[in-house]
C-alpha positions in Angstrom: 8.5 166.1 41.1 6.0 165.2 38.0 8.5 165.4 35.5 5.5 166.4 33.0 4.9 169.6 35.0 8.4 170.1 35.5 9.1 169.5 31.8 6.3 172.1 30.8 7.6 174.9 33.4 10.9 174.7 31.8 9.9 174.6 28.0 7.6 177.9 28.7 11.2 179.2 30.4 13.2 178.1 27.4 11.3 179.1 25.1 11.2 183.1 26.9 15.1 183.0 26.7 14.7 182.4 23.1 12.9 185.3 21.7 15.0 187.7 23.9 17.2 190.1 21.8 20.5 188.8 21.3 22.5 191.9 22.9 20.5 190.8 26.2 21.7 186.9 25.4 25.1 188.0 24.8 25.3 189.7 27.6 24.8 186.6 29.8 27.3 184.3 28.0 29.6 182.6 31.1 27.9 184.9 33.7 26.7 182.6 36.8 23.0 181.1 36.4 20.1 183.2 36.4 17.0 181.1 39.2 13.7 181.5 39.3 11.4 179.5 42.0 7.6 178.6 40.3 5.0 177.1 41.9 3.7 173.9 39.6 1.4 171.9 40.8 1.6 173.0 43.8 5.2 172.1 43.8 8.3 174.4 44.3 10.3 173.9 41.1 13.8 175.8 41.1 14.3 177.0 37.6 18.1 177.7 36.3 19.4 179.3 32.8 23.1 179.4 32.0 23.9 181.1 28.2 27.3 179.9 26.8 29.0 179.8 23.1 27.3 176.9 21.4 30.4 175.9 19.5 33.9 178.0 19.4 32.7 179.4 15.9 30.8 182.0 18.4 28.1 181.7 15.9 25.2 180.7 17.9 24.5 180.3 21.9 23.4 177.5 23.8 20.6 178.3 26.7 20.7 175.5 29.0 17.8 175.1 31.7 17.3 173.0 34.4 14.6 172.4 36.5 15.2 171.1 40.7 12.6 169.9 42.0 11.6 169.9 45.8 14.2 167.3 46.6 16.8 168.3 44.1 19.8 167.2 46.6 18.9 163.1 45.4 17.7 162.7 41.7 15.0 165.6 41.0 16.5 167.0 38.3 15.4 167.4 34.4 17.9 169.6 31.9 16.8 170.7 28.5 19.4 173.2 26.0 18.3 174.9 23.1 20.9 176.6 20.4 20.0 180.2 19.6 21.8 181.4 16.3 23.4 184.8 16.4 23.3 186.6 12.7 26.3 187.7 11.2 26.7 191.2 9.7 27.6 191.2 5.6 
């Protein structure tokens, strides 16, 4: 896997978790991880997003992403999180 490629495919898959409304976030808090297989570099990279409460203050949520590359079973494997904040209502 060329971790730089690998590193770019799941930034670009962060970062379209991050602009989705939070009702669509929320609604994938603790659910099981959502895949998606790209082709980078002419590489299969498997591409996995689990959403969960960023703290117990369920004020914000934490995306976590992880990219699997071709040989995922021995050491092919890169995990980024970002920490979405959710607003609170006056």
């Amino acid at each position: 896997m060329q971790r730089a490629t690998a590193y770019a495919a799941l930034a670009s898959e962060l970062e379209s978790w991050r602009i989705l409304p939070h009702a669509d976030l929320l609604a994938a808090v603790n659910r099981p991880p959502t895949v998606r297989v790209v082709v980078a570099d002419g590489e299969d990279l498997s591409l996995e997003i689990t959403v969960s409460w960023a703290s117990k203050k369920l004020k914000a949520l934490k995306v976590t992403g992880t990219a699997y590359g071709p040989s995922h079973l021995l050491t092919e494997r890169l995990e980024e999180a970002l920490i979405v904040p959710i607003p609170t209502r006056s």
